[in-house]
N, C-alpha and C positions, 0 to 999 in steps of 0.2 A: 703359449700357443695363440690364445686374445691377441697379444701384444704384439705376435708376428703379423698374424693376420691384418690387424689394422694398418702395420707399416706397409705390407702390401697394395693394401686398397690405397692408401693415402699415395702410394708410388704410380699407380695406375691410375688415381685420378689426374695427378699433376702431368705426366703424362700425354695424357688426354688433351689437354688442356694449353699443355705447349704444341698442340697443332690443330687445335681449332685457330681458324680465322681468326686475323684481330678484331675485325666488325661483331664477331659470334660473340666473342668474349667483353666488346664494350656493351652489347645490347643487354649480355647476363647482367653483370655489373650494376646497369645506370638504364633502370627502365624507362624515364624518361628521355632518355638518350633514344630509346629507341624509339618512340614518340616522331621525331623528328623526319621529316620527308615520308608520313607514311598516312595513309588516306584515314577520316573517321570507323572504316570498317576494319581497316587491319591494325588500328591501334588497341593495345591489349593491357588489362582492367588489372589493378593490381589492387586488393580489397587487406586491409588491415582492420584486424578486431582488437578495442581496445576496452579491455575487462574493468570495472569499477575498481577492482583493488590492486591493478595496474598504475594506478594514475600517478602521475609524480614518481614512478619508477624506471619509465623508458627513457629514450634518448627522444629529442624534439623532433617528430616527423615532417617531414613536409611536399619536398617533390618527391618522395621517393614511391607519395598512393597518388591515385587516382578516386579513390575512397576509406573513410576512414568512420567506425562505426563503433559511436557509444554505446559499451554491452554492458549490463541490459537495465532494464525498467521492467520490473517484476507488471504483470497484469491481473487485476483479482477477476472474479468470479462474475462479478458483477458491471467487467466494463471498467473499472476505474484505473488508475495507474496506482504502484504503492509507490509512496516519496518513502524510503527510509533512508539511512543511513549512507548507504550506497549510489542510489539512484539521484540523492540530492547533490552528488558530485558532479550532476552535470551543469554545476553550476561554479565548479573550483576550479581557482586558476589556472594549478598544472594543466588541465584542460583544455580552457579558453586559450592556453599557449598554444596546444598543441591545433587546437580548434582552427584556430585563424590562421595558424600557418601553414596548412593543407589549404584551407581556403584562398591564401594570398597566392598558392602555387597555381592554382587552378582546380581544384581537388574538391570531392563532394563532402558533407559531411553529412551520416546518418545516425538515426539514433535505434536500437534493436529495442523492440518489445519482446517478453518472455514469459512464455506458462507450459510447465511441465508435472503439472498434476491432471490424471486422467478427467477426475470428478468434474473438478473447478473449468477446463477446456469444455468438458461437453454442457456444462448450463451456460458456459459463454457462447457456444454455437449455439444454444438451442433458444435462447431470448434473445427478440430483437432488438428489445431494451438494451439490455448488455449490450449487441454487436452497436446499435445504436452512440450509447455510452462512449464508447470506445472509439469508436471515429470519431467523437469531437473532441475527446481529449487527446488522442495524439493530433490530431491537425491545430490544436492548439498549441500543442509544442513545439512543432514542425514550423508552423507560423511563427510564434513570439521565438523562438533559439534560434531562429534564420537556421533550419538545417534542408538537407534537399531533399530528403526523404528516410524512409524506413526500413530496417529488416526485421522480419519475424522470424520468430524462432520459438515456434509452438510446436511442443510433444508428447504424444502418448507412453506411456512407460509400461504399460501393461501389453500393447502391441503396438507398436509403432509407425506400421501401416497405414492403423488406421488415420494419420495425417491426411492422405490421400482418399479421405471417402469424399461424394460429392456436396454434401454439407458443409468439406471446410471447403473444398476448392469453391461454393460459390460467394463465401463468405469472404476468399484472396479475393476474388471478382469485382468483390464490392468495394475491398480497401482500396482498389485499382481507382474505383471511383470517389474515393473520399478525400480526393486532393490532399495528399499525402506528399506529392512529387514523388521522386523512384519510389517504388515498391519490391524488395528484392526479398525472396525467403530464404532458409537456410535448409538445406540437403544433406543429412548427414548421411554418407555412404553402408553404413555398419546398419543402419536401417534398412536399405536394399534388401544386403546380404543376409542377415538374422529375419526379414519378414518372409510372407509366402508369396512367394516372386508369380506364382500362377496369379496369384489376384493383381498384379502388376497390366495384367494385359486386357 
């Protein structure tokens, strides 16, 4: 019954498919294709995350983002960045392959900071030491790795809402200001949905 099913869908995709437009289907295709003749507002952001224990595993990216983002660099408590094992890949070649050749496309490269312990996120909002700390070491990175900027990707795990109190948003505010270049954060959906949407508004 699986097995029908699928064949079905897969009949009804192709389907589909043979009558859309050929433009429909070259713009699917070859995003950067669709790039072309179309103004800076209507050109549309194609964002690749690229995991530490990914690296030297993919295929070599290059026109195919418009950004491309080293995930992650653990963030401690205290502001600092942790170099381990991981985070020190942003220094390996598979990498810098793939690095430069988004870059040679025209393409950003970012680099994601990450904290997903409740304790350790709230003494980093609440000293401005730490949020201190912590701007000048990514804007050192940002700086010496030639990248264009950052995504964050900081989480509460016990209510994940709470991302959105006015503590962190003035702290994004601030990274806005740290010469960073892009500043972009990440939105996991399942946190919407799972939080209390009345405190939403």
């Amino acid at each position: 019954m699986v097995f029908l099913s699928l064949m079905v869908g897969i009949g009804i995709g192709l389907l589909l498919w043979k009558y859309l437009p050929a433009g429909t289907r070259r713009e699917i295709l070859s995003p950067l294709g669709y790039f072309e003749n179309k103004s800076e507002e209507e050109r549309m952001e194609v964002v690749g995350f690229l995991p530490t224990w990914m690296i030297g595993k993919t295929k070599i990216y290059g026109e195919e983002l418009t950004q491309l983002i080293f995930s992650g660099i653990e963030v401690n408590k205290d502001g600092s960045l942790l170099w381990d094992v991981q985070s020190k890949k942003i220094n390996n070649d598979d990498y810098l392959v793939v690095k430069n050749n988004v870059k040679k496309s025209g393409g950003k490269n970012l680099i994601s900071i990450k904290l997903f312990t409740d304790k350790n996120l709230d003494k980093l909002v609440a000293s401005d030491f730490a949020k201190q700390n912590l701007y000048k070491e990514v804007k050192d990175i940002v700086m010496t790795g030639g990248f264009d900027g950052v995504n964050v990707d900081f989480e509460y795990m016990s209510d994940p809402i709470r991302i959105l109190n006015s503590d962190m948003m003035a702290m994004l505010a601030e990274m806005k200001r740290a010469g960073w270049g892009i500043v972009n954060v990440d939105v996991f959906a399942n946190t919407i949905i799972k939080g209390d949407a009345e405190r939403l508004t």
